[in-house]
Structures are given as structure tokens and as C-alpha cells.
C-alpha positions as CSV (number, residue, x, y, z in Angstrom):
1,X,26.1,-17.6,-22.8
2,X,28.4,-15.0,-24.2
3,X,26.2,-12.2,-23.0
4,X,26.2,-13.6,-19.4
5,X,30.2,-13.9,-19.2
6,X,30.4,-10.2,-20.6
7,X,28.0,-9.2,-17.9
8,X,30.3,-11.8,-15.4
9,X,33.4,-9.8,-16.6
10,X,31.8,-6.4,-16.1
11,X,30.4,-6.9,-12.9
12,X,34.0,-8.4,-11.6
13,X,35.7,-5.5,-13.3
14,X,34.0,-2.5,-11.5
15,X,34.3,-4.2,-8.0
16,X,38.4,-4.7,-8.8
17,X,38.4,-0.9,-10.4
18,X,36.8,0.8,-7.1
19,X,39.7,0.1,-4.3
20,X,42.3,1.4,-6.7
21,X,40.3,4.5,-7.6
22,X,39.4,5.4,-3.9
23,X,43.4,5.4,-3.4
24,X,44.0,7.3,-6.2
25,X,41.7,10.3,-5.2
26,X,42.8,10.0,-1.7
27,X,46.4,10.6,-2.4
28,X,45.9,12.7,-4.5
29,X,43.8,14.5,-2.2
30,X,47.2,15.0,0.0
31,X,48.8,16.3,-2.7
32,X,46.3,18.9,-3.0
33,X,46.5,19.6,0.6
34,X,50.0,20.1,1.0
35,X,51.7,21.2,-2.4
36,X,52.2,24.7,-2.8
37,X,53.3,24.5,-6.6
38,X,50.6,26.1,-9.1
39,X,51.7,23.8,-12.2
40,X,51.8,21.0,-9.6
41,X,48.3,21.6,-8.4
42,X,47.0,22.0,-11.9
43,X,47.9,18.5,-12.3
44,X,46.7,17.2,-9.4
45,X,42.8,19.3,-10.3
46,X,42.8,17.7,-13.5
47,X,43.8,13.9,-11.7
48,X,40.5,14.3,-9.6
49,X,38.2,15.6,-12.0
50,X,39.3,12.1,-13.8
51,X,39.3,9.9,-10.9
52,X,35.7,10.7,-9.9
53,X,34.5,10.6,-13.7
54,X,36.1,7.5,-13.8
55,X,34.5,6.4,-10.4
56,X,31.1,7.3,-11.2
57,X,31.6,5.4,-14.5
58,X,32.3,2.0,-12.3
59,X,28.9,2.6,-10.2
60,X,26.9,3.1,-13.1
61,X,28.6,0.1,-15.0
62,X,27.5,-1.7,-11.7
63,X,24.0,-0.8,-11.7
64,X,23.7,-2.1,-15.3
65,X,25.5,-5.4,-14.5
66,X,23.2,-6.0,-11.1
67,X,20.2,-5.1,-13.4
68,X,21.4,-7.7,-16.0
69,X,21.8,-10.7,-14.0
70,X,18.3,-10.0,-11.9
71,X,19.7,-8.9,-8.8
72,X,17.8,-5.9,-8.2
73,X,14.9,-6.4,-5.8
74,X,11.7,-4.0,-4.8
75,X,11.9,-3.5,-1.0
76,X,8.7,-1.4,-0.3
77,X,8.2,0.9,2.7
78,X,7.1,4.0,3.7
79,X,8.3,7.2,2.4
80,X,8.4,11.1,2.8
81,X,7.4,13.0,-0.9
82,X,8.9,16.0,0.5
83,X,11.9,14.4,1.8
84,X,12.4,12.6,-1.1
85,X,12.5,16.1,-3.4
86,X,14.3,18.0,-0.6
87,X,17.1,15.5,-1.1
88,X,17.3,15.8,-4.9
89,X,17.7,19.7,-4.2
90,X,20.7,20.0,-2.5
91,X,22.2,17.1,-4.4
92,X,22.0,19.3,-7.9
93,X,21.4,22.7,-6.6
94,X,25.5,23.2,-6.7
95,X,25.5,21.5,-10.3
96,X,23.0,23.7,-11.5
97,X,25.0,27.0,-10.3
98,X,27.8,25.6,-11.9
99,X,26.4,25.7,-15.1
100,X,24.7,29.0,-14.7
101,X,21.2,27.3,-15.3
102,X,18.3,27.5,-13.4
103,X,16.9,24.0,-11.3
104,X,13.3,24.3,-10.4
105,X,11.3,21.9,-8.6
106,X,7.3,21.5,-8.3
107,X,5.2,19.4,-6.0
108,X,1.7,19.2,-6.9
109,X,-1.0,19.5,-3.9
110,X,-2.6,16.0,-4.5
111,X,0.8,14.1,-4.0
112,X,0.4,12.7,-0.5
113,X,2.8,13.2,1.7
114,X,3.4,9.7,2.5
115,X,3.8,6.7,0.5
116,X,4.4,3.3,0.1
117,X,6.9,2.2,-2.2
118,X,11.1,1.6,-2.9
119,X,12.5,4.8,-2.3
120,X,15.4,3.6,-3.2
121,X,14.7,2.7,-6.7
122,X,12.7,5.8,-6.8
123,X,15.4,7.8,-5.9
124,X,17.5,6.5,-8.0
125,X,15.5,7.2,-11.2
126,X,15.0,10.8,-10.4
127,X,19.2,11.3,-10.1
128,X,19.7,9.5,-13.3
129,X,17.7,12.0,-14.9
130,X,18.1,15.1,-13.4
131,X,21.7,14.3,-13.8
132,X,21.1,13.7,-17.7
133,X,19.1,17.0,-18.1
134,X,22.3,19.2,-16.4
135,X,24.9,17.1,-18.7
136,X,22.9,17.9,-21.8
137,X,21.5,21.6,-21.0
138,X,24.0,24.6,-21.2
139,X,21.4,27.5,-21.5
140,X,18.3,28.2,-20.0
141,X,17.7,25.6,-17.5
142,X,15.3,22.9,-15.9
143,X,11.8,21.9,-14.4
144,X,11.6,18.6,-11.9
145,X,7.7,18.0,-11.1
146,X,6.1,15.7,-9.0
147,X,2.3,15.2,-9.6
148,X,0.2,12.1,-9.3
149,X,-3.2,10.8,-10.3
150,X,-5.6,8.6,-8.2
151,X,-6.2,5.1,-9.7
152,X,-8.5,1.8,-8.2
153,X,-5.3,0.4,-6.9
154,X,-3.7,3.2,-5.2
155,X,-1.9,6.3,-6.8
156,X,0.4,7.0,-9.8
157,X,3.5,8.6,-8.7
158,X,4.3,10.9,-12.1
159,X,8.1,12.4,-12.5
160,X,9.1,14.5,-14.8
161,X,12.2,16.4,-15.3
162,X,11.8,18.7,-18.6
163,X,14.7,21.0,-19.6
164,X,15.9,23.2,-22.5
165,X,18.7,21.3,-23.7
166,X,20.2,20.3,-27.2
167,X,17.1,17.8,-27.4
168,X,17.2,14.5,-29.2
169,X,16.9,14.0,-32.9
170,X,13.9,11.9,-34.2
171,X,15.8,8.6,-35.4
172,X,17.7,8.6,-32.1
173,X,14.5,8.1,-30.2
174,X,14.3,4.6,-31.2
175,X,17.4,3.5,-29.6
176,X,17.0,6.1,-26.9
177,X,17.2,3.5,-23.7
178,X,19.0,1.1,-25.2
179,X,22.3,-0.4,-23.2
180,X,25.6,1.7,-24.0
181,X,23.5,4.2,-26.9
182,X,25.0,7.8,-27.1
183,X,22.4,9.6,-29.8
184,X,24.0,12.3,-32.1
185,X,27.7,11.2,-30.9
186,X,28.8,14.0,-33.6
187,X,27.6,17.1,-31.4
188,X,27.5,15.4,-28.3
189,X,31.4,14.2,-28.2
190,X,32.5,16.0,-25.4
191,X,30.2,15.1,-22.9
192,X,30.9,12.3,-21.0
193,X,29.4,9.3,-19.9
194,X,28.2,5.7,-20.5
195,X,25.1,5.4,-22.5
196,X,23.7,3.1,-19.5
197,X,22.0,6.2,-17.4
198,X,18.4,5.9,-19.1
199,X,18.5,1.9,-19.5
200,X,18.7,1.7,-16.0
201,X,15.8,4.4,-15.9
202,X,13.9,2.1,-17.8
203,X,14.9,-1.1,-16.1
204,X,13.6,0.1,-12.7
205,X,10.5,1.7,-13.5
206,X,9.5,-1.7,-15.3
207,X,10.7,-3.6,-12.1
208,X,8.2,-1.3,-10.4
209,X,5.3,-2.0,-12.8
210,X,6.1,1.8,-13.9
211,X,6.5,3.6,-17.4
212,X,8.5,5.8,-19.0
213,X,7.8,8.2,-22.1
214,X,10.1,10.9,-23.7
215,X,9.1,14.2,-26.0
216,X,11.9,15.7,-27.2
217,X,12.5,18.7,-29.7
218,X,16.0,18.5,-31.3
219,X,17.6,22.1,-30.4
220,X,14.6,22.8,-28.6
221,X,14.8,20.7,-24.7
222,X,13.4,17.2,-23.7
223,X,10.7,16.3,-21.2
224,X,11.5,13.0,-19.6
225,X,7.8,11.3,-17.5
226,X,8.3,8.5,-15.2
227,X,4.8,6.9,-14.0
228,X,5.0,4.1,-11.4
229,X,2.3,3.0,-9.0
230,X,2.7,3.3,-5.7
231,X,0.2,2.9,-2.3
232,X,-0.8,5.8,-0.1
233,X,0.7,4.8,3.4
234,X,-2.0,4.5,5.9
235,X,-1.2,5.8,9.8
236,X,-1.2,2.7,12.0
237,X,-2.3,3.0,15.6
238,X,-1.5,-0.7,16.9
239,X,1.2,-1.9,19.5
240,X,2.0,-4.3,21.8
241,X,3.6,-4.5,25.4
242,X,5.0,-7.5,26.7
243,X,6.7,-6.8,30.1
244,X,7.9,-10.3,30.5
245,X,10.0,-10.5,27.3
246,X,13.4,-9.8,27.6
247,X,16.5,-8.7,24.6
248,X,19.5,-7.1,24.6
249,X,20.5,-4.8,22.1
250,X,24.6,-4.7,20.9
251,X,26.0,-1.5,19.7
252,X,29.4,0.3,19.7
253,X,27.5,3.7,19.7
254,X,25.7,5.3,22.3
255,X,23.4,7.2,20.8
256,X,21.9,4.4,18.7
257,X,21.9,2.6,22.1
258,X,20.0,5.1,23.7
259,X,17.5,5.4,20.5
260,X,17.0,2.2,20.4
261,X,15.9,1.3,24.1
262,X,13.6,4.7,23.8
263,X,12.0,3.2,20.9
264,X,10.6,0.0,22.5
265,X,10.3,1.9,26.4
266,X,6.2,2.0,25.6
267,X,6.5,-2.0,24.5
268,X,7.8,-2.5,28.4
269,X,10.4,-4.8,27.7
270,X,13.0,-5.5,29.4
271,X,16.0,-4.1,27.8
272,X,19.6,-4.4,28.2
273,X,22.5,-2.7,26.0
274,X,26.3,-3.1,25.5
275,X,29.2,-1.4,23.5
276,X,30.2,-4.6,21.9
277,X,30.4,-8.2,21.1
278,X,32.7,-9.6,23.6
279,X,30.4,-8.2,26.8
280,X,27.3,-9.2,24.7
281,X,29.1,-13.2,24.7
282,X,29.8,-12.9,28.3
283,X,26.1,-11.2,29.3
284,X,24.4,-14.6,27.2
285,X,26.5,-16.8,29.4
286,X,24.5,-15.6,32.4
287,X,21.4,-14.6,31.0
288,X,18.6,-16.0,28.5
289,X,16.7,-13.3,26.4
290,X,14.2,-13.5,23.9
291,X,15.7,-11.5,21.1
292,X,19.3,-9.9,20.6
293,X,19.5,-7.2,17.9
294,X,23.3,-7.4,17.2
295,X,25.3,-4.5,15.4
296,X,27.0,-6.0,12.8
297,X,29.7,-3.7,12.2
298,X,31.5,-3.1,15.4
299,X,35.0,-3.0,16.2
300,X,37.3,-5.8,17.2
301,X,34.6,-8.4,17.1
302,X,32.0,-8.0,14.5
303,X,28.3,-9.0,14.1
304,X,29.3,-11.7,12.7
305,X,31.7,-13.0,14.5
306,X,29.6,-12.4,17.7
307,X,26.9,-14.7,17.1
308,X,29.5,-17.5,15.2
309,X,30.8,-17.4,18.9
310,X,27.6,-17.4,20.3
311,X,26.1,-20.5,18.7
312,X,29.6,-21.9,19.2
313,X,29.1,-22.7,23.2
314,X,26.5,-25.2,24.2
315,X,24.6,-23.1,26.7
316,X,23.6,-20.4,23.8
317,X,19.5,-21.1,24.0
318,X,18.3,-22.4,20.3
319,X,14.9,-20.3,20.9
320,X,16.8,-17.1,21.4
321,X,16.5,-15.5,18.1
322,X,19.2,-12.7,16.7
323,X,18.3,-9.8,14.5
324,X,21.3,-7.8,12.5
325,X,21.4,-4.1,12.6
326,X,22.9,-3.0,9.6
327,X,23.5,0.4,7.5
328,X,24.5,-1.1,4.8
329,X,22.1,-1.0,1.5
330,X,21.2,-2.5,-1.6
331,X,19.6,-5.9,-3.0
332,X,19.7,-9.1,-1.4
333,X,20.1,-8.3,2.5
334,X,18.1,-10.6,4.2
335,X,19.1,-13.4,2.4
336,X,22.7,-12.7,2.6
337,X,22.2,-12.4,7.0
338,X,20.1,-15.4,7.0
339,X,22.9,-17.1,5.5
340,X,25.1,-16.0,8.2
341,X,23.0,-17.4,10.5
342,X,21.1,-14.4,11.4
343,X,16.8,-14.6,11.7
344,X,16.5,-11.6,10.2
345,X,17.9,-7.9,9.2
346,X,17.1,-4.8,10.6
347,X,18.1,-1.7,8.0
348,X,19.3,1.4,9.9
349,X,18.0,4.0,11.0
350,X,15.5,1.8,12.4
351,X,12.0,3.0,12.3
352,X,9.3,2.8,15.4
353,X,7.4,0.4,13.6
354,X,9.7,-2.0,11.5
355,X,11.3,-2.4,14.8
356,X,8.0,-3.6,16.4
357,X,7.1,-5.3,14.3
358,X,9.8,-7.2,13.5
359,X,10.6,-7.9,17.0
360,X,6.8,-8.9,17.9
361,X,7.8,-12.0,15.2
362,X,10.2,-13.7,17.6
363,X,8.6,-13.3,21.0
364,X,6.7,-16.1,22.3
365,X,3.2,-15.2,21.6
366,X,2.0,-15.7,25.3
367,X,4.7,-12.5,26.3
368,X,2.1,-10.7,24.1
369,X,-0.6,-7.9,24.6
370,X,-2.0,-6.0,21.8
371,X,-2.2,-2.5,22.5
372,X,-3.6,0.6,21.4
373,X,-1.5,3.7,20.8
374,X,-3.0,7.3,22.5
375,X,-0.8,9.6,20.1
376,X,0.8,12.5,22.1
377,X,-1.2,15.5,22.3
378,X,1.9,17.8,23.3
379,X,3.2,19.9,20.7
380,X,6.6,20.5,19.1
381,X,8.0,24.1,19.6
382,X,7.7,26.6,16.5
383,X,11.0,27.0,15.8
384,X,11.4,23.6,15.4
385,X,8.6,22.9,13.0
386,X,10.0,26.1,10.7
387,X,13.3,23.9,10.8
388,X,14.4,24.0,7.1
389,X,16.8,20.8,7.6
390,X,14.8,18.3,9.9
391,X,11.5,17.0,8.4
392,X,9.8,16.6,11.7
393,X,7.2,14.1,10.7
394,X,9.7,12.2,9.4
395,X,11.8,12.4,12.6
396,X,8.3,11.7,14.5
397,X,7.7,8.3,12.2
398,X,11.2,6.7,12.9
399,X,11.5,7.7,16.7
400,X,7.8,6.8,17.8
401,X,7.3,9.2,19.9
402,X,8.1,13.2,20.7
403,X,9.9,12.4,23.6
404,X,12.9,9.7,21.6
405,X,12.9,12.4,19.0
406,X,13.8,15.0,20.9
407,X,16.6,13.2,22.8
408,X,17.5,11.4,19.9
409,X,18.1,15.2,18.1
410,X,19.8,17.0,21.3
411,X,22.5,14.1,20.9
412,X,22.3,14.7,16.8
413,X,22.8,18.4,17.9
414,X,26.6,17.6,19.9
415,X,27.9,15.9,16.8
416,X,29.6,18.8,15.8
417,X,31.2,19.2,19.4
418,X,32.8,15.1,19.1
419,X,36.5,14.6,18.6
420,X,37.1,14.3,14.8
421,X,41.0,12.8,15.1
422,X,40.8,9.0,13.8
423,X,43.7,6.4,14.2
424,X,42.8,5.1,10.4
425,X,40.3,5.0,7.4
426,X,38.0,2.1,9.7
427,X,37.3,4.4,12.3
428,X,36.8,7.5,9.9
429,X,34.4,5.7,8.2
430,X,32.9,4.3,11.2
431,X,32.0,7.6,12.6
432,X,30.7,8.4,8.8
433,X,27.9,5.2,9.2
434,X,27.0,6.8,12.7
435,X,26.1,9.9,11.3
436,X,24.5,8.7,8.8
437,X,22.3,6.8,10.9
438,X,21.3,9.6,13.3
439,X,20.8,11.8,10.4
440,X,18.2,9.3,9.3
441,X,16.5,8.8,12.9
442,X,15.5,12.8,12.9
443,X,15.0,13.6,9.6
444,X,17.4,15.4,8.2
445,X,18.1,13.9,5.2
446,X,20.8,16.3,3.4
447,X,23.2,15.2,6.4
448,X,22.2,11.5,5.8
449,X,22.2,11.1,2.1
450,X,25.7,13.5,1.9
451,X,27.0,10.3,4.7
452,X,25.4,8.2,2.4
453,X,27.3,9.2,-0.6
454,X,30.6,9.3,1.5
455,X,30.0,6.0,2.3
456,X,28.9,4.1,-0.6
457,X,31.9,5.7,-2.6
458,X,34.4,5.9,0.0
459,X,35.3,9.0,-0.9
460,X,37.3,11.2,2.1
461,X,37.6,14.4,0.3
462,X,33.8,14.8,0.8
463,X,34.2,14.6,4.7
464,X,34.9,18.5,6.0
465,X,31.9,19.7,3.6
466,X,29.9,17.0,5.8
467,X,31.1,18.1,8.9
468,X,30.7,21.9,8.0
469,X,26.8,21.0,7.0
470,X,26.5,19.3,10.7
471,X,27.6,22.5,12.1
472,X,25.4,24.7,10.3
473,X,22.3,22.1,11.3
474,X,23.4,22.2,14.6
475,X,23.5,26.2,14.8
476,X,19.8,25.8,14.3
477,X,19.1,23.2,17.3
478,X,20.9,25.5,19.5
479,X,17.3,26.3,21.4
480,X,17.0,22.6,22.2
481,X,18.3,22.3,25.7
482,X,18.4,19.4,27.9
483,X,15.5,20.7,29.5
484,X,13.6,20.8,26.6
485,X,14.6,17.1,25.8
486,X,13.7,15.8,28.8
487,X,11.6,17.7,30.2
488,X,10.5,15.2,33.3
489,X,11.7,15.6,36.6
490,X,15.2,14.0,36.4
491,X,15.4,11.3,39.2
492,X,17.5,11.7,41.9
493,X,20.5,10.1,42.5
494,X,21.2,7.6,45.4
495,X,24.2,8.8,47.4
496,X,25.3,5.1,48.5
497,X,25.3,4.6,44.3
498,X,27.8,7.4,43.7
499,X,31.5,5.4,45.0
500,X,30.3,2.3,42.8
501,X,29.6,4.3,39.7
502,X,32.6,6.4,40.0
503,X,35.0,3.1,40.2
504,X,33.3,2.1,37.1
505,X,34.0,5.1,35.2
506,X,37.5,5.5,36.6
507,X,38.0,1.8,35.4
508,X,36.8,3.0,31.6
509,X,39.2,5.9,32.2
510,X,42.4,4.2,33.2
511,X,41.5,2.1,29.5
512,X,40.9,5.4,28.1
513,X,38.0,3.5,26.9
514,X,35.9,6.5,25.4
515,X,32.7,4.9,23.8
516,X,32.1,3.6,27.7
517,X,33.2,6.9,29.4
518,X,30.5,9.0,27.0
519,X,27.7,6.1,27.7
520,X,27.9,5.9,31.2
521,X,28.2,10.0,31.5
522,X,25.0,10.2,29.3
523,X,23.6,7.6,31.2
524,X,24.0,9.9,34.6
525,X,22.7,12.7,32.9
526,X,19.6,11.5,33.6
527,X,20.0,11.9,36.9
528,X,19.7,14.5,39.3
529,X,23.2,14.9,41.7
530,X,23.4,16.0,44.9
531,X,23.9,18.9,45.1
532,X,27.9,18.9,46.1
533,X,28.3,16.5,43.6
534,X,26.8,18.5,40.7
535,X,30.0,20.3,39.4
536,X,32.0,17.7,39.9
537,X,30.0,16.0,38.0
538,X,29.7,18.8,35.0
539,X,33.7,18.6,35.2
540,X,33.9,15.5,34.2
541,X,31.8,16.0,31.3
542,X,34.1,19.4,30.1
543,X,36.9,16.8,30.9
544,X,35.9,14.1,28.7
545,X,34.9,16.4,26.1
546,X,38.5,18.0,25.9
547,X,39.6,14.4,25.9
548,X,41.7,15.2,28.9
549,X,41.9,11.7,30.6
550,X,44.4,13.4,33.5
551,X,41.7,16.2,34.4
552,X,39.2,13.1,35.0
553,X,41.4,10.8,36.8
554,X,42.0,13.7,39.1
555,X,38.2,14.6,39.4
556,X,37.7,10.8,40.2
557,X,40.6,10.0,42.8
């Protein structure tokens, strides 16, 4: 019992401790921005290397308590090896400079390149120790391999992370992954930290059925070996079309929109999208679908509050079943949507398959046709497979096919070119859980994971190196054109269609309504314009990405 309230008390502690923290560094992230006073900004460099000690003392203090009470569970999927080391490189690579020390990482030829298992978790192990090798080595410098052996089951995923650090005397092996332990605390004073890094090592390779061992030399380096087993992930080749089914799929951004509707266009349902919640309420009233996959962080009316008013009105069908899209991570998900009233979660960036699969649950069987895939024989340009930030067969797996990826990474590409003013932190951080979704979608995770970070600590002073890596990514999409994208014969556009459409978009205009205005001009991309029409038609786009709302009123009257 008095273990369980410490753990109570701990857990309660590092949620209150975060908020307050976050401010902290932010302010004092102003001060740094503004002050022109050396002794002044001294102070202020020494406040943040506290506050995000301190704040990476909370989230491992977290981990531990989750671990504690249970709450960690093993969500399997499938995984990119390459990916998943490409992402622990430019995490540490800066670290390791820092230090003057040399990071080296080798993947042996027999891991596959695919496998199934909780990344995650996985993840999560190989930062804990990588991050205990540069705390502990000053000299000299560390190896992180990646091997694996073939057992009846499946494979053994083997990590080890050896370096030439102070090394760990003999009776401190003992009581090496015990909670809170700090071995030789007489040499090791200085260096900061919790003593929980290697229990939670230990904690999730057991939860995975996994192992770890540790040889150390004292003055002479340690090699830490993880060994968990994991499955090779098989290539499926099975669909399903159902023409008759019908959903409707909620989002306040576009892109995902558009990624979304391109991921299910060979599943020939009928699909409709909308910006947000309200229209989503209004479009059930007059319609019945099958499935709605709802968004369920939006502005002005959430998720959440979307389907509460949904089920609230007595012509909302019982048999239409909602899905959640949701970036948001960790243990516990589903459950906690199903409790909301949801029928089940969707994790984003949503991949080809979860997404068919999931969706295939809650159609009524006899909209159903099995299918077989033909995979596309067209290839990818060179420069593109050389591309030393998107992992194109990871981009491939989540977008389903070459031509979703490659629309899907021309709008990745503009990121760069998007207004970055925001009225306050929601919408800054909004923009952040965007990106980090796209990122996902095509592959490239050091955008995703760097959004990732930004978003799980709330931490703003990380934001300009994000948006300076999006440029550089984007510097080397620059040979992806439109053309390229889509490179079908764009369809042309009915003349009698063009006074309807513009009325719509000068009605999104006079509400300065931007998400709308950058939809429904994407949307007419598509389309081929007569051919007086065309450069009006490229002047509203230079318009709206000025943000000059009196240059497009003027184009549309």
C-alpha cells in the first residue's frame, strides 16, 4: 500500500511539474530573444539548461510511475529497421559532437528491413541507452549495432550500444537496474540524472519477452545487449472495394484530407470530407454513411464534442459507426476513445492498410468484395530514391500507392512556403501535430520525430530548428513538380461550373476563412482552366499565398 501511494504521488507530481516548467522555458526563451545584457543572458543560459534537465527529469519520473502501476501496453505493428536507426542518428549525432566523441552505428545484413513489433517501446530502449553511454563517456567514443539471429518463432532483434566510458565497478552490477541506483556516486557526482534510465530499459524489454545483459570493465567502457523477439513483417497483397459504402472523413487540414480520400480511392467508396465538426453535424442531418473517421482535435468544436452532438439528435443512425483520428500517443488509446463513445481509434499518420482494415470492420459485409492488389509497376525517379531524408518504402507502405505518395510529398514539399504567424500557443502547436503527421505519411522521420519531441514536451524554443530542417528537406523535393505528382491528364473544367465555384470561394474569402480558401484552390488544381481563366486562376493562388485577402477579392469581383 505505501509503495502504490508513493507511486500515486509521483505520478501526480510530474503531470502538476510539466505546465509550470514549459512556462518557465518559454519566458525565458523571450528573455533570451530580446535582452541585450551579457550578465543578463548568462543567467538566462544557465535558467534553461536547468529547466530542460529538470523537464526531462519529470518524463523519466513518468515513465517509471506508468511502468509501476502496469500501464504500459505492447501495441505491435510494422516497422522500418532503417528508419528506426536513421532516427536515433540525428537525435544524438549533435550530443556526440558536443562531447568531442565519436557515434557510430552498424546494421548487420541479416536484419530485415521490416518488422513486426512496438516501435515505440523499441525506440524507447535504444534512447535510454545511447543517452546513458554519451552521459557516462568523455573520451574516445561509442558503437550502436543492430544484428539479429533467426529463431522457430520469428527473429531476435539484438541492440547493443558499447562505449569507452568510466565503466561500472563489479559490486555495482548487482544493483545495476534497480529503481533510483546511481553506482560509484563518489566519481560519478557531477553527472546528472535519476537512476530510473536502465530500470525502465529493463522493464520494457521484459514487457516484450526480451533480455538484457551488461559487460562492463571499470575505467575501461560498457557494452549494454538488448535481445527481444520480434516477427518478420510479411507483404500483404489483399483489398477490398465496396462502391456502395459510403463515409465521410472530418479534418481541419487539407492535406490530411486529401491523403486520406487518396488512400481508400482504389477501395471505390464513396467519400466525402469537411474542415470541421460543425459542417460534419449539419452533412449527417442530410445524409446516412457507413463510417465517419472524425479528427479529434480540431478547432472550435473538437472530436469529441462532434460526435457527443451527434448521438445527441434523434436522426443520428445507431449503425453508423465513428472512428477517431488521433496523433496523440502512448498506452491506453483505444480504451480511453471507446470510452468517449468512439468504435475505435485510428493513430496518425494513418497507414494504407490499418486504414483498410480497420474500416472493412464496420461496413456491412454485403458492401464487400475481396480484392486482389496488381502492385504498380511504374518506377520512382532516381533522385528521389537517393533522397537521404525520405525512406521511400516507408512513404510507399503508409500512402498505398505511388500516386498518394507523391501528391501527398509535393504538398509536404510547400510546408516551408505556409504562413508561420499564429494568434496563440493552440494554433502553434496545431500546425506542429500537422507536420508531424505528414512527416510520417512520406517517410521522413527526422521531421516527424523532431515534431514529435516538440510536441510531447511542449517545448517552443525547438520550433525555428524544425522549420529550418523542413526547408532544407524541401530544397531536395524541388524536382517534384505538379506534373510529376499527377501526372494524368488533368480534367477539364466545365465553364457553366466556374461563377458557382468562384461565389464559393469569395464567400471563404469575405470570412477570411483560410483552411477553406487553400482546400477548395487545391481542389481546382486538379483541374484543367480555360484557357482565359488560367492566370486568373494562378493569381489567386500567389494571392492567397501572400495572404492578401484584397488582391483576391479583386481577382473574384
Amino acid at each position: 500500500m505505501e509503495s502504490k501511494s508513493k507511486d500515486t504521488f509521483l505520478a501526480n507530481l510530474s503531470h502538476e511539474f510539466r505546465s509550470p516548467i514549459n512556462t518557465i522555458i518559454g519566458m525565458n526563451e523571450m528573455i533570451l530573444r530580446e535582452n541585450q545584457n551579457e550578465t543578463i543572458k548568462k543567467y538566462a543560459l544557465s535558467i534553461e539548461s536547468a529547466a530542460t534537465h529538470l523537464l526531462s527529469l519529470v518524463n523519466e519520473v513518468l515513465d517509471y510511475t506508468k511502468l509501476s502501476f502496469g500501464e504500459i501496453e505492447i501495441v505491435e505493428g510494422k516497422y522500418g529497421t532503417d528508419t528506426l536507426v536513421q532516427v536515433l542518428q540525428d537525435m544524438f549525432k549533435y550530443a556526440a559532437e558536443k562531447k568531442d566523441i565519436y557515434l557510430r552505428f552498424d546494421v548487420s545484413p541479416t536484419v530485415p528491413k521490416r518488422l513486426l513489433g512496438d516501435v515505440l517501446k523499441i525506440r524507447q530502449i535504444c534512447i535510454n541507452l545511447l543517452s546513458n553511454a554519451i552521459k557516462y563517456t568523455d573520451k574516445g567514443g561509442i558503437r550502436f549495432t543492430l544484428d539479429c539471429e533467426t529463431t522457430e518463432e520469428g527473429v531476435n532483434l539484438i541492440i547493443s550500444v558499447k562505449d569507452t566510458g568510466i565503466g561500472i565497478k563489479e559490486e555495482d552490477l548487482k544493483n545495476l537496474f534497480s529503481e533510483f541506483h546511481r553506482g560509484d556516486i563518489k566519481h560519478n557526482y557531477a553527472i546528472e540524472g535519476t537512476g530510473l534510465g536502465l530500470s525502465i530499459i529493463k522493464h520494457l524489454a521484459e514487457q516484450m519477452n526480451g533480455t538484457v545483459y551488461v559487460d562492463s570493465t571499470y575505467h575501461s567502457g560498457s557494452v549494454f545487449t538488448v535481445t527481444i523477439p520480434q516477427q518478420e513483417a510479411k507483404k500483404t497483397s489483399n483489398s477490398f472495394i465496396a462502391p456502395s459504402a459510403r463515409i465521410l472523413v472530418v479534418d481541419d487540414t487539407p492535406l490530411n484530407l486529401k491523403v486520406i480520400k487518396g488512400l481508400l480511392k482504389r477501395t471505390e467508396m464513396q467519400v466525402d470530407i469537411t474542415l470541421s465538426g460543425e459542417d460534419c453535424i449539419k452533412r449527417c442531418r442530410d445524409n446516412k454513411y457507413d463510417v465517419i473517421l472524425l479528427d479529434d482535435r480540431m478547432p472550435d468544436i473538437s472530436g469529441v464534442e462532434t460526435l457527443r452532438a451527434l448521438k445527441d439528435t434523434d436522426t443520428f443512425p445507431p449503425e453508423t459507426k465513428v472512428i477517431a483520428l488521433t496523433g496523440n500517443t502512448g498506452d491506453g488509446l483505444r480504451e480511453q476513445y471507446l470510452s468517449y463513445g468512439f468504435d475505435d481509434y485510428l493513430p496518425k499518420p494513418v497507414k494504407a492498410a490499418t486504414l483498410e482494415k480497420t474500416i472493412s470492420k464496420y461496413i456491412p459485409k454485403e458492401k464487400i468484395t475481396n480484392v486482389e492488389i496488381i502492385p504498380p509497376t511504374e518506377k520512382l525517379p532516381e533522385w528521389l530514391l537517393a533522397n537521404k531524408y525520405i525512406d521511400v518504402d516507408e512513404g510507399l507502405k503508409m500512402c498505398g500507392s505511388r500516386e498518394v505518395f507523391l501528391g501527398t510529398l509535393l504538398g509536404f514539399s510547400k510546408i516551408p512556403e505556409e504562413p508561420r504567424s499564429f494568434a496563440n500557443d493552440e494554433e502553434i502547436f496545431r500546425k506542429i501535430h500537422s507536420i508531424k503527421t505528414i512527416a510520417g505519411l512520406v517517410g521522413c522521420s527526422s521531421v516527424h520525430y523532431l515534431a514529435w519531441e516538440i510536441e510531447k514536451e511542449h517545448n517552443k524554443k525547438k520550433i525555428p530548428k524544425l522549420f529550418v530542417l523542413c526547408e532544407e528537406v524541401a530544397e531536395t523535393l524541388s524536382p517534384l513538380t505538379e506534373k510529376e505528382a499527377y501526372p494524368k491528364t488533368l480534367e477539364e473544367l466545365d465553364n457553366d461550373a466556374l461563377p458557382t465555384l468562384y461565389r464559393h470561394l469569395g464567400e471563404y474569402v469575405s470570412d477570411f476563412n483560410d483552411e477553406a480558401v487553400g482546400s477548395m484552390l487545391n481542389a481546382l488544381s486538379r483541374y484543367e482552366f480555360p484557357e482565359r481563366e488560367r492566370e486568373r486562376f494562378e493569381m489567386l493562388k500567389e494571392a492567397h499565398k501572400a495572404a492578401d485577402w484584397i488582391k483576391m477579392r479583386e481577382l473574384l469581383n
